[in-house]
C-alpha positions as MATLAB code, in Angstrom:
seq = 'XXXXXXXXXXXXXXXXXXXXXXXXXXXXXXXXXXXXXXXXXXXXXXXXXXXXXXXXXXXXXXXXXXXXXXXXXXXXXXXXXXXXXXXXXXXXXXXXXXXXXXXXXXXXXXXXXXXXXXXXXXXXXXXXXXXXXXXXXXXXXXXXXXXXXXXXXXXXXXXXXXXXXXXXXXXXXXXXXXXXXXXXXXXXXXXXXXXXXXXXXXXXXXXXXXXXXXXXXXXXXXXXXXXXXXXXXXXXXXXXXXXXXXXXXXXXXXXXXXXXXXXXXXXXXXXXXXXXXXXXXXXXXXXXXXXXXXXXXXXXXXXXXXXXXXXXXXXXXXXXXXXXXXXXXXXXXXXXXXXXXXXXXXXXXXXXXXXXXXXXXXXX';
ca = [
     231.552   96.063  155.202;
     234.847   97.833  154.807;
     237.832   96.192  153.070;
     241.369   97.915  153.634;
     243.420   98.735  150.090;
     247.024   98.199  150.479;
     249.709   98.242  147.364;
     253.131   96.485  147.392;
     255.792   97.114  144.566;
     257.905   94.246  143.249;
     259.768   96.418  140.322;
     257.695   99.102  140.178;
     258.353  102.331  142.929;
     255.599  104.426  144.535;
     256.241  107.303  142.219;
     255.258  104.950  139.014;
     251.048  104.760  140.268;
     248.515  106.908  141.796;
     247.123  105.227  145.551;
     244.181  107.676  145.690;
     241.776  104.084  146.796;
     243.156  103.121  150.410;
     239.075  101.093  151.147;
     236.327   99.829  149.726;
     232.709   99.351  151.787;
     230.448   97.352  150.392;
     226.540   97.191  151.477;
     223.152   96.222  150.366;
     223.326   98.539  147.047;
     227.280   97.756  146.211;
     228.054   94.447  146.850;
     231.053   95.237  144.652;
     233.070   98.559  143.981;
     235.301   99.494  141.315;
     238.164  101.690  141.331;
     241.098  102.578  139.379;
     245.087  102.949  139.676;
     246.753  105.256  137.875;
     249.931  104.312  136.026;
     252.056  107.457  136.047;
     253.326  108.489  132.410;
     257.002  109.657  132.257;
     260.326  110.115  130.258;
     262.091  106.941  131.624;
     263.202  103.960  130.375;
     261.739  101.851  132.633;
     261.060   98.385  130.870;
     258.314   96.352  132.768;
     257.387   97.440  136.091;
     255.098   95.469  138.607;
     253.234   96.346  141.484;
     250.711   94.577  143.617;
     247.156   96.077  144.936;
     246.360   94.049  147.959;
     242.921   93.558  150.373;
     243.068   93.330  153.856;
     240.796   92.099  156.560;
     237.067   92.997  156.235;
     235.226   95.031  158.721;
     231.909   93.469  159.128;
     229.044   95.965  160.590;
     226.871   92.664  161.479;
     225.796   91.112  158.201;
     227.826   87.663  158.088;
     228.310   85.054  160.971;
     232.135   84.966  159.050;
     233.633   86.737  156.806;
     237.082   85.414  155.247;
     239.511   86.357  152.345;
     239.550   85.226  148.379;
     241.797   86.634  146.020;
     243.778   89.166  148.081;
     246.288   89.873  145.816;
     246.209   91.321  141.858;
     249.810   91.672  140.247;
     249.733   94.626  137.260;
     252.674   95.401  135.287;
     252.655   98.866  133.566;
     254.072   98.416  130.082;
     256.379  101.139  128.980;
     258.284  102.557  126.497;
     257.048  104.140  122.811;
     256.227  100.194  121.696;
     253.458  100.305  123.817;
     252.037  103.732  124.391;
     252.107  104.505  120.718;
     253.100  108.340  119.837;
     255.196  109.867  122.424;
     253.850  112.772  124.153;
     255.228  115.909  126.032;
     255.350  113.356  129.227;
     257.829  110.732  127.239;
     260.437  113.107  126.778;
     263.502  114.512  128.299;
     264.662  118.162  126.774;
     268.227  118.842  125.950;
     268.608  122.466  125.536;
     271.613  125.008  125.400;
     271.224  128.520  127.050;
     274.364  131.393  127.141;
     275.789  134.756  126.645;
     274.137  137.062  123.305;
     277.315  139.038  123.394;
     281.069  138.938  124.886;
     283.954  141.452  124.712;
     286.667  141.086  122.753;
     289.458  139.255  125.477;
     286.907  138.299  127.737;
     284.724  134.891  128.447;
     281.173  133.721  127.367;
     279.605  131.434  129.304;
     277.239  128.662  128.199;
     274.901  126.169  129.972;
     273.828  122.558  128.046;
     271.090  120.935  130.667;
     268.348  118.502  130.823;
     264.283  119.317  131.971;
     264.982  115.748  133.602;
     267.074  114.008  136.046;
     269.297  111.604  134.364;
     268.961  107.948  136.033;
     271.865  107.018  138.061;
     274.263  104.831  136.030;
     273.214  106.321  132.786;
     274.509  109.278  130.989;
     273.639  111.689  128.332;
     276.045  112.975  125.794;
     275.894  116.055  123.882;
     277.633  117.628  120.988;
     278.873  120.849  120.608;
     280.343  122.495  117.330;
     280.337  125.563  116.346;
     279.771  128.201  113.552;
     280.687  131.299  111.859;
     278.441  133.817  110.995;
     280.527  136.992  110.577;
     283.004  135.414  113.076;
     286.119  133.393  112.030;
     287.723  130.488  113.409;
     290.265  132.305  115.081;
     288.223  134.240  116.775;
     287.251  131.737  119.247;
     288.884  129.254  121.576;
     286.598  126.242  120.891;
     287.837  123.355  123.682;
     284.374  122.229  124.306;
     283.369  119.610  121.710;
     280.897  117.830  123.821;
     278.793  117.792  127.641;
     278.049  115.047  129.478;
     275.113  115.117  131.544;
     274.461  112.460  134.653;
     272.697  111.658  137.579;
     275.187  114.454  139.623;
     274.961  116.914  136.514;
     271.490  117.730  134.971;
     273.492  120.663  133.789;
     276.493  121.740  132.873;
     278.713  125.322  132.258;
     281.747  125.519  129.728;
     283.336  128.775  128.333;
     284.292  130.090  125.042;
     287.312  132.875  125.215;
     286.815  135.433  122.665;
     290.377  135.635  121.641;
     291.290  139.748  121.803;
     293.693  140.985  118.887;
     294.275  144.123  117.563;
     292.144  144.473  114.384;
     289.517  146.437  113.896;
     287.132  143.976  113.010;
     283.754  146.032  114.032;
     281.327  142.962  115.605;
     281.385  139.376  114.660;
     278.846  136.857  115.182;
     279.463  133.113  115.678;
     277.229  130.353  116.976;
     277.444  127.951  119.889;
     275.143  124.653  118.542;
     273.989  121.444  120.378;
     273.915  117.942  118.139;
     271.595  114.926  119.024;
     272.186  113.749  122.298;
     273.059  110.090  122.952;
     271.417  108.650  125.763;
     272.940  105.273  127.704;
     269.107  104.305  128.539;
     267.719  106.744  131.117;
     264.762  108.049  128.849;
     262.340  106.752  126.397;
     262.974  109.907  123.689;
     265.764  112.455  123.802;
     264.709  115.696  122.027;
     266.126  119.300  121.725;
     264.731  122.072  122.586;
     266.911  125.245  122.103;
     269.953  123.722  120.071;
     272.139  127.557  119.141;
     273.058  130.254  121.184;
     274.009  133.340  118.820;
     276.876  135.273  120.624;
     278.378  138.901  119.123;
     281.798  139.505  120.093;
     282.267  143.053  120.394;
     285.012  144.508  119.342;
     287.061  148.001  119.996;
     288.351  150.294  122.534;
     284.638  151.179  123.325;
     284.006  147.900  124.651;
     287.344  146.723  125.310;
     288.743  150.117  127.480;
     292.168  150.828  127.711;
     294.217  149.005  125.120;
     296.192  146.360  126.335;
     299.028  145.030  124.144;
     297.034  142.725  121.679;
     294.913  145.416  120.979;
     298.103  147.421  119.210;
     299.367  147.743  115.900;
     303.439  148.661  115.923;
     305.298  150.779  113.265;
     308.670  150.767  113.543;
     311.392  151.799  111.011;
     315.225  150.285  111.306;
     318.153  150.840  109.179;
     321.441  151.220  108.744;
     323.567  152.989  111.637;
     326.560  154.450  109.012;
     326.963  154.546  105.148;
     330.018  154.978  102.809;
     329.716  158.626  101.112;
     328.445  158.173   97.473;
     325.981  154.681   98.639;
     323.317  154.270   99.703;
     321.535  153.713  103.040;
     318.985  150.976  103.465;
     315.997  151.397  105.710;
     313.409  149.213  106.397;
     309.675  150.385  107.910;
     307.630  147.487  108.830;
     304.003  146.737  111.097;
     304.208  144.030  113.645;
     300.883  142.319  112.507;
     299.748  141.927  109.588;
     297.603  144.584  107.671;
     293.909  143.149  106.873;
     292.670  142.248  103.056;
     291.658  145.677  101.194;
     292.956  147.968  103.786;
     296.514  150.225  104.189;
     298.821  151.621  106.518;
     300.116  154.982  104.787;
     303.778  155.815  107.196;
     304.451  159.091  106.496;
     308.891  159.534  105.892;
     310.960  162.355  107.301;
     314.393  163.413  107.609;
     316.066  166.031  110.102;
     319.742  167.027  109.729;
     322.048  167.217  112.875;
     325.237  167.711  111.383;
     324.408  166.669  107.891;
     322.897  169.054  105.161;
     319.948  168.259  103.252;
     322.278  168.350  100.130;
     323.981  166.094  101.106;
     321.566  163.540  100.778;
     318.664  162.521   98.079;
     315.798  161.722  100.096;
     313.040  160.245   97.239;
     311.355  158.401   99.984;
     308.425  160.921  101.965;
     305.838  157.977  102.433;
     305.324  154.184  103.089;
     302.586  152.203  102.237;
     301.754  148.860  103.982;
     299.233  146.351  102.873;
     298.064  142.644  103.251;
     300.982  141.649  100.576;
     303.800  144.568  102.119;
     303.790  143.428  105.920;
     306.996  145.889  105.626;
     308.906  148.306  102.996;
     312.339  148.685  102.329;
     313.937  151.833  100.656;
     317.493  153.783  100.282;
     318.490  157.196  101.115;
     321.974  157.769   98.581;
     324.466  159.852  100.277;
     326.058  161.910   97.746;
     329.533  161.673   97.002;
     331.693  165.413   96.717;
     335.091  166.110   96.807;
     334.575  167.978  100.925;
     336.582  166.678  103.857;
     333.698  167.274  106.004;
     334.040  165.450  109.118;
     331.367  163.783  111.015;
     328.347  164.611  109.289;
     324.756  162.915  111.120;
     320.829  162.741  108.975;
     318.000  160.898  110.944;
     315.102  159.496  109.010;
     311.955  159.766  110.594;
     308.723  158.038  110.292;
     305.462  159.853  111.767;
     301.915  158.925  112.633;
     300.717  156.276  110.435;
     297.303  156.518  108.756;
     295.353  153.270  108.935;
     292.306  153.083  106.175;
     290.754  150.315  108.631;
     292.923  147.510  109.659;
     293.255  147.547  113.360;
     292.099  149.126  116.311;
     294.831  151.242  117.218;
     298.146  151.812  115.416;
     301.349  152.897  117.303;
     304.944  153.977  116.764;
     307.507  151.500  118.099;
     311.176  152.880  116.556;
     310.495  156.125  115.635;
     313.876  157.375  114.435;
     316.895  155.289  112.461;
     320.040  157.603  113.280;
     323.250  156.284  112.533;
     326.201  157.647  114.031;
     328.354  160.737  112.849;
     330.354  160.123  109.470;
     334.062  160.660  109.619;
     335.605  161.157  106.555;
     339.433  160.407  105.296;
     340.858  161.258  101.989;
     342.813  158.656  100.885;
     343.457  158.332   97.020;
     340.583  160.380   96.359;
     338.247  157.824   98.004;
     336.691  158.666  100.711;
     336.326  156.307  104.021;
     333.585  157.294  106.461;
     332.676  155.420  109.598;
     329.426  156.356  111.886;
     328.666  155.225  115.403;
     325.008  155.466  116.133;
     324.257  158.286  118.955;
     322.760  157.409  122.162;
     319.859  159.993  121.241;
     316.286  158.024  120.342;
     316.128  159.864  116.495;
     317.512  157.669  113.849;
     320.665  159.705  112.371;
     322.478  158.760  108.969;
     325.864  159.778  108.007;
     326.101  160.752  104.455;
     328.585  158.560  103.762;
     330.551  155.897  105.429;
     332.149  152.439  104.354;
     331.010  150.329  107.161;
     327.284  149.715  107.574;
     325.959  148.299  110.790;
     322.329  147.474  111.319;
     320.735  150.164  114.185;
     319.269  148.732  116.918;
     315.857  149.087  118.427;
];
């Protein structure tokens, strides 16, 4: 006699058991059979589940004058969760991991990947943290907007970038670390775990990696001043680095001075070097034109600054202003003091009358 095996699922879905018994034949050496139904183990949160295994009509060979239907029907309900099937296993658990970039250039992007090993139930969510840390890295190295991924039904995983910020110190590389917190989980799994939590990323850092310096990867030295002096003062000049110069390092600006119409008499130039550190983003110092008793017309200096010498602060260092030239000095004896005016020349070099009442601040 066979007897069909059918299974109908009240809460339960054909994924949650194993149908591998579809008849049973009894005869003269089984008049019963056993068989089994397997209750599939998995990572949801299910709750109670039901299905039904059902017997159909018997097929009779020719043993009974009528065969007929008892109990057709047995009702199971698979119990879930960690309550009842005691210490999870591999099978109970969904794995949040975080995967990415080991390295990024300085300026550029790194990319990063959070994702589940599991489908997230429809309705429910799973939200991760993000933070970060600083190995050899600072804060400011990084633009950190992502502080957290959600993960649903539509996204088992998802990408976010972290922007190396690119600046011009040379700050060798620097390691920071991208790190995943304990997901929370709206109800789509029995246990949450983590699997690979950090991503280590190096920024590297330099013209090597970087190429052609772009603007943020520059340093600027520039030197301003005054554009005219009164003979017998003095001349203010000011050299100065548009960033500032890292902790334990220098900027050594070497000083110059070229004479157009001006001799080098008649000027005391003390000044021949600049040094610029964390606590001297810039220098000021004087040039004295020296007072004499010549009517010497129009008389022009330029001070000079030349290629700066960086102990280790930044990837490249550049002149901006070069040159502080005021314009020539022109002299009139009046009372034995002597009034000199300068106009600064057109010319790039930074020229300094030797003396002259009104003092103008040279442009750039």
């Amino acid at each position: 006699m066979t007897v069909p095996v059918t299974y109908t699922y009240q809460s339960a879905e054909s994924g949650d058991i194993i149908t591998n018994t579809t008849e049973v034949v009894l005869d003269a050496a089984n008049q019963s059979v056993d068989f089994t139904v397997a209750a599939v183990d998995d990572a949801y949160a299910e709750g109670d589940e039901v299905y039904s295994v059902v017997i159909g009509t018997p097929v009779d060979t020719g043993s009974f004058e009528n065969v007929e239907l008892g109990n057709d029907t047995v009702a199971t309900t698979i119990k879930d969760g960690n309550d009842n099937e005691g210490t999870p296993g591999d099978d109970d658990k969904a794995i949040v991991s975080i995967s990415g970039d080991a390295s990024v250039v300085e300026g550029n992007d790194a990319s990063y990947t959070v994702s589940v090993d599991k489908a997230v139930a429809a309705g429910e969510t799973v939200t991760v943290p993000v933070t970060y840390t600083y190995q050899s890295a600072e804060s400011g190295d990084i633009i950190t907007n992502t502080t957290e991924v959600v993960l649903d039904a539509a996204n088992q995983s998802v990408d976010f970038t972290v922007a190396a910020v690119d600046d011009a110190y040379a700050e060798g590389d620097e390691v920071y670390s991208v790190v995943i917190g304990t997901p929370v989980d709206t109800g789509s799994f029995e246990n949450v775990e983590l699997g690979n939590d950090t991503v280590a990323t190096t920024i590297k850092d330099g013209n090597d990696n970087e190429g052609t310096p772009g603007d943020d990867d520059k340093a600027i030295v520039s030197i301003s001043g005054d554009a005219s002096v009164v003979e017998g003062n003095d001349a203010s000049y000011t050299v100065s680095v548009d960033k500032a110069v890292a902790a334990g390092e220098t900027v050594t600006v070497p000083v110059t001075y070229t004479y157009q119409s001006a001799e080098s008499g008649d000027i005391i130039t003390n000044t021949t070097e600049v040094v610029l550190d964390a606590a001297n983003q810039s220098v000021d110092f004087t040039v004295a034109a020296v007072d004499d008793a010549y009517a010497e017309g129009d008389e022009v200096y330029s001070v000079v600054i030349g290629t700066p010498v960086d102990t280790g602060s930044f990837e490249n260092v550049e002149l901006g202003q070069r040159h502080q030239s005021p314009r020539p000095l022109k002299t009139a004896t009046t009372t034995k003091a002597h009034q000199e005016t300068t106009t600064k020349p057109s010319s790039q070099s930074a020229v300094m009358p030797a003396s002259s009442k009104a003092m103008t601040p040279a442009t750039q």
